[in-house]
KETOR-691502 format. One record per residue (C-alpha): x, z negated, y negated. Coordinates in Angstrom, 2 decimals, always signed. Example, Ala and Ser with C-alpha at 12.3 -4.5 7.8 and 13.67 -1.06 7.14 Angstrom:
BEGIN
+---------+---------+---------+
|      c1 |      c3 |      c2 |
+---------+---------+---------+
|  +12.30 |   -7.80 |   +4.50 |
|  +13.67 |   -7.14 |   +1.06 |
+---------+---------+---------+
END
This chain:
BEGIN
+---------+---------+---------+
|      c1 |      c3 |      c2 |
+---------+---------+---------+
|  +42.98 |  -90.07 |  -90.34 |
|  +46.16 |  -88.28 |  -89.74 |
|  +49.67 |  -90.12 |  -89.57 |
|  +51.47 |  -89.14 |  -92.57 |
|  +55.11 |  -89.77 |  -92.99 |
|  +56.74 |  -93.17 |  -94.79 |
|  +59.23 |  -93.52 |  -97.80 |
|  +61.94 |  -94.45 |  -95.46 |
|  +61.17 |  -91.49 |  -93.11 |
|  +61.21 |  -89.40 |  -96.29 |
|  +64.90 |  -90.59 |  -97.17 |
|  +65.43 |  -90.03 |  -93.32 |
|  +64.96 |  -86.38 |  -93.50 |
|  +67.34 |  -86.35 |  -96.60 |
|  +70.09 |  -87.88 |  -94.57 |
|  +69.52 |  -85.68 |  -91.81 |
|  +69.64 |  -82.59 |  -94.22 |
|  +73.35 |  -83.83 |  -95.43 |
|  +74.35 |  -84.57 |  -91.83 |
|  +73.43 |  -81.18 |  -91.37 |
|  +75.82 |  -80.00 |  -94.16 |
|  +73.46 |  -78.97 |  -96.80 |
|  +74.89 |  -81.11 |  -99.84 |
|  +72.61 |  -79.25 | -102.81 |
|  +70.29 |  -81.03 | -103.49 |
|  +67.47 |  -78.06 | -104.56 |
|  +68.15 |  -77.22 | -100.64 |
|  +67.73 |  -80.50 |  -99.64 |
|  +64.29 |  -80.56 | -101.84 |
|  +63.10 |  -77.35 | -100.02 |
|  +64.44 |  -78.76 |  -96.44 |
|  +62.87 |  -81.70 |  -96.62 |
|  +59.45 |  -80.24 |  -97.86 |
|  +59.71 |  -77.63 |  -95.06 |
|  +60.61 |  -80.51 |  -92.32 |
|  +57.80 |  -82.88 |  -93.57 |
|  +55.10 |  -79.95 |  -94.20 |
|  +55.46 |  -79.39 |  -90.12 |
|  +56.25 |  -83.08 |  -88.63 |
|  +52.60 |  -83.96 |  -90.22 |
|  +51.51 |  -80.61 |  -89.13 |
|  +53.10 |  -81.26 |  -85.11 |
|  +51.23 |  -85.17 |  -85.86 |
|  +47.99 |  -83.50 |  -86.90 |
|  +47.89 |  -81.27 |  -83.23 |
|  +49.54 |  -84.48 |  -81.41 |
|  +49.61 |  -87.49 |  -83.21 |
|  +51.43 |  -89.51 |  -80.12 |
|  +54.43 |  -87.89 |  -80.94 |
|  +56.79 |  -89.87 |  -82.25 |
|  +58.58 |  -88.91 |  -85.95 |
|  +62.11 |  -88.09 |  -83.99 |
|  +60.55 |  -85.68 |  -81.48 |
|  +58.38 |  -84.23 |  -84.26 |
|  +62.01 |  -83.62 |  -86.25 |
|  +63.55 |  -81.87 |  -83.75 |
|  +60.65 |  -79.60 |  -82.99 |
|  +60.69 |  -78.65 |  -86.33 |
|  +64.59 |  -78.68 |  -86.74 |
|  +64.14 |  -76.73 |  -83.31 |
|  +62.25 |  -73.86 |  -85.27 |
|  +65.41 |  -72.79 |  -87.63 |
|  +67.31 |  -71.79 |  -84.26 |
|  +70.80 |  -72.39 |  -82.92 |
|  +72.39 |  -72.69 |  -85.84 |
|  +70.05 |  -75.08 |  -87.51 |
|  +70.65 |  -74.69 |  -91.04 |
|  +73.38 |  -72.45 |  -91.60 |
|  +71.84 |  -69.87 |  -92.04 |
|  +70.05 |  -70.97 |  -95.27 |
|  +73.08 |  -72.87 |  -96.74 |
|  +75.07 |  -70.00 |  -96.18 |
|  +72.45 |  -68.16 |  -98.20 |
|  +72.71 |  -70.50 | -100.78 |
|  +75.99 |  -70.27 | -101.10 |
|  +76.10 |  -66.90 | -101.52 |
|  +73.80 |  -67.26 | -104.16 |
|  +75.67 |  -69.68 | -106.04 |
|  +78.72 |  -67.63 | -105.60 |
|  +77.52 |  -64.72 | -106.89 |
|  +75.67 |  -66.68 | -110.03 |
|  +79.38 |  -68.23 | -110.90 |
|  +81.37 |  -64.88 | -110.86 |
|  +78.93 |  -63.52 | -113.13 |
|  +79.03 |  -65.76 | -115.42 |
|  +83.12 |  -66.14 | -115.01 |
+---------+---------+---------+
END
């Protein structure tokens, strides 16, 4: 049976997604998805990791800038929606 991850670890990942500056929620959705797709993935190959070394080895896998990259997307997105409709 493979380890699969709590409600409270769910909210965890949430947090961690806003303490990483991504505040929209539908990026948070996607984020969180993404981070708890490959911490049961990393628990399926090794299930003695624990869930904070399974986090950053996933949170590892977006590179040195963590998540900028796709918030910065985002916002781009967003802007671009806004003045279009403006």
């Amino acid at each position: 049976m493979s380890k699969k991850l709590s409600p409270r670890q769910v909210e965890d990942l949430f947090t961690f997604c806003r303490e990483h500056y991504v505040y929209h929620y539908d990026l948070q959705l996607e984020l969180v998805d993404h981070l708890a797709s490959g911490i049961e993935q990393l628990w399926d190959e090794d299930p003695r990791l624990t869930y904070t070394e399974a986090l950053w080895k996933v949170f590892g896998k977006f590179g040195i800038y963590g998540f900028a990259k796709v918030r910065k997307a985002k916002e781009k997105a967003l802007r671009k929606k806004y003045l279009r409709q403006h």
